[in-house]
N, C-alpha and C positions, 0 to 999 in steps of 0.2 A: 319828328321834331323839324322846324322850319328854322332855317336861317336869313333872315333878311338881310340886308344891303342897301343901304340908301347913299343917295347921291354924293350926300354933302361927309363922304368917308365913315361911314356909323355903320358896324355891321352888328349886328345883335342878335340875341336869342332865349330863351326859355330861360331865365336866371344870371344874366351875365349882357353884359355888352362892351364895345371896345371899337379903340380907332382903325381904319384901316387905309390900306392905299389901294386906288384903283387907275385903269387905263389911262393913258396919257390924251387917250382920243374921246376922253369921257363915257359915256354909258351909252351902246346903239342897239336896237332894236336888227338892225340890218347890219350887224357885223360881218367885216368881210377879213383874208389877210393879210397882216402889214398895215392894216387903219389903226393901230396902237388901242382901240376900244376894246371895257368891257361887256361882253354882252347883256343883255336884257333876257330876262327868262326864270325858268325852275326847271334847277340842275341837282339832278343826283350825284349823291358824293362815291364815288365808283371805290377807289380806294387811296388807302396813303403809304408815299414812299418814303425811305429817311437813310440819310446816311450812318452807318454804323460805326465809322470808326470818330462821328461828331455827337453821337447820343449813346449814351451809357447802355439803350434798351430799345426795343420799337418803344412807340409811343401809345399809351393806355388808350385803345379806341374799342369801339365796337365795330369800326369799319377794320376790312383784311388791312396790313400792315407787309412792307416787301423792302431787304433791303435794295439801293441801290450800289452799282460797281462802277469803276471809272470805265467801262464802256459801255454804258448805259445813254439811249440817247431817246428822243423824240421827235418823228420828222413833221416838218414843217412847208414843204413842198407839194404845189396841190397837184403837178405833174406826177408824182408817186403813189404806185397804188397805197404803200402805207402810210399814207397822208393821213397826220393827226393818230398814228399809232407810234408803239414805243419799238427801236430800232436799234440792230448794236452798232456800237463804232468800231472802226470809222466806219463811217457812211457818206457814198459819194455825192448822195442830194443833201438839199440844205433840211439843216435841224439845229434843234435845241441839244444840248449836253447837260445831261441831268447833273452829273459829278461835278459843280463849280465853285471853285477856288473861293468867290464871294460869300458861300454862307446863305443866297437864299435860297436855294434848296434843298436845306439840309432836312425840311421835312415838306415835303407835294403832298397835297390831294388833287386827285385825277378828277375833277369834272365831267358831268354828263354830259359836254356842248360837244354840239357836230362829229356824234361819235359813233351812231345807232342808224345805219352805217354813215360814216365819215360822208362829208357832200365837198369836194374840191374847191377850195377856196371860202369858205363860210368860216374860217377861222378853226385854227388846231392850238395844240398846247394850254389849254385855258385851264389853270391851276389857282387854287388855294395855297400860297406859300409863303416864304417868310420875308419881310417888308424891309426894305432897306433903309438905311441911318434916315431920319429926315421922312421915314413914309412918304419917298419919291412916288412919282406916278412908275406905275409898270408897263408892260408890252399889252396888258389885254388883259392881265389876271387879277385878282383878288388878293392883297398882301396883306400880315400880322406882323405882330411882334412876336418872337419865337415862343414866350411863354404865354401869351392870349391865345395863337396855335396851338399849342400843347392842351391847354385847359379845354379848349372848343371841345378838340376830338377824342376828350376824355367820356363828353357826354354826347357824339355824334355814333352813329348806327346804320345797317345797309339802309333805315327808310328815311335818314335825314335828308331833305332837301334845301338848297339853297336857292332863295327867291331873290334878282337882281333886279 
């Protein structure tokens, strides 16, 4: 199944469509990080995380499902070898903290960008996740509304792709 993405916040798919938020730095072909863009491409959905003690259950997917713990983290530093991989905390380089207070990550899908191996500075952390009050623009990611989330990855699988 394909997931599209279009510019103007529409992301859709086989049966179902819905609003979304995207990068603050708009859509780039040539993502780099820290340009707040999301990228351009067809991104496999790797898999999805989710907090447990915020969802009753994992969430009904076909893609693997993993909870997250409050020392769960992802780095974001292109100086580290584990640049754009998942890291514990604390961690002394800079990263993302999957565990936040805000609610939008109470469910991640991990993206296929800059992963196959990781390339230093092409951009890390590039998620599917849950959209804040207002579908603010994001860092670079793809955001929902937790129950358009939910319903997506009801019908997503290891060969969904998403087309930005």
């Amino acid at each position: 199944m394909d997931i599209r993405v279009r510019a103007e916040g529409v992301l859709s798919w086989d049966g179902g469509q819905c609003r979304c938020a995207l990068g603050r730095g708009g859509i780039r072909a040539d993502k780099r990080e820290g340009d707040g863009a999301t990228p351009s491409g067809r991104f496999v959905l790797r898999r999805a995380l989710y907090r447990p003690d915020r969802l009753p259950a994992p969430p009904v997917s076909g893609l693997p499902a993993s909870p997250i713990a409050p020392e769960d983290g992802w780095c974001d530093d292109p100086a580290d070898p584990r640049y754009n991989r998942p890291v514990p905390l604390p961690c002394a380089t800079s990263h993302e903290k999957l565990w936040r207070d805000d609610g939008l990550y109470d469910v991640v899908v991990v993206l296929g960008h800059n992963d196959d191996p990781p390339v230093p500075g092409l951009g890390s952390a590039i998620f599917l996740h849950v959209a804040k009050p207002g579908y603010l623009p994001t860092e670079g990611c793809v955001a929902l509304a937790l129950p358009d989330l939910l319903t997506l990855l009801a019908v997503c699988d290891r060969d969904t792709v998403m087309i930005i």
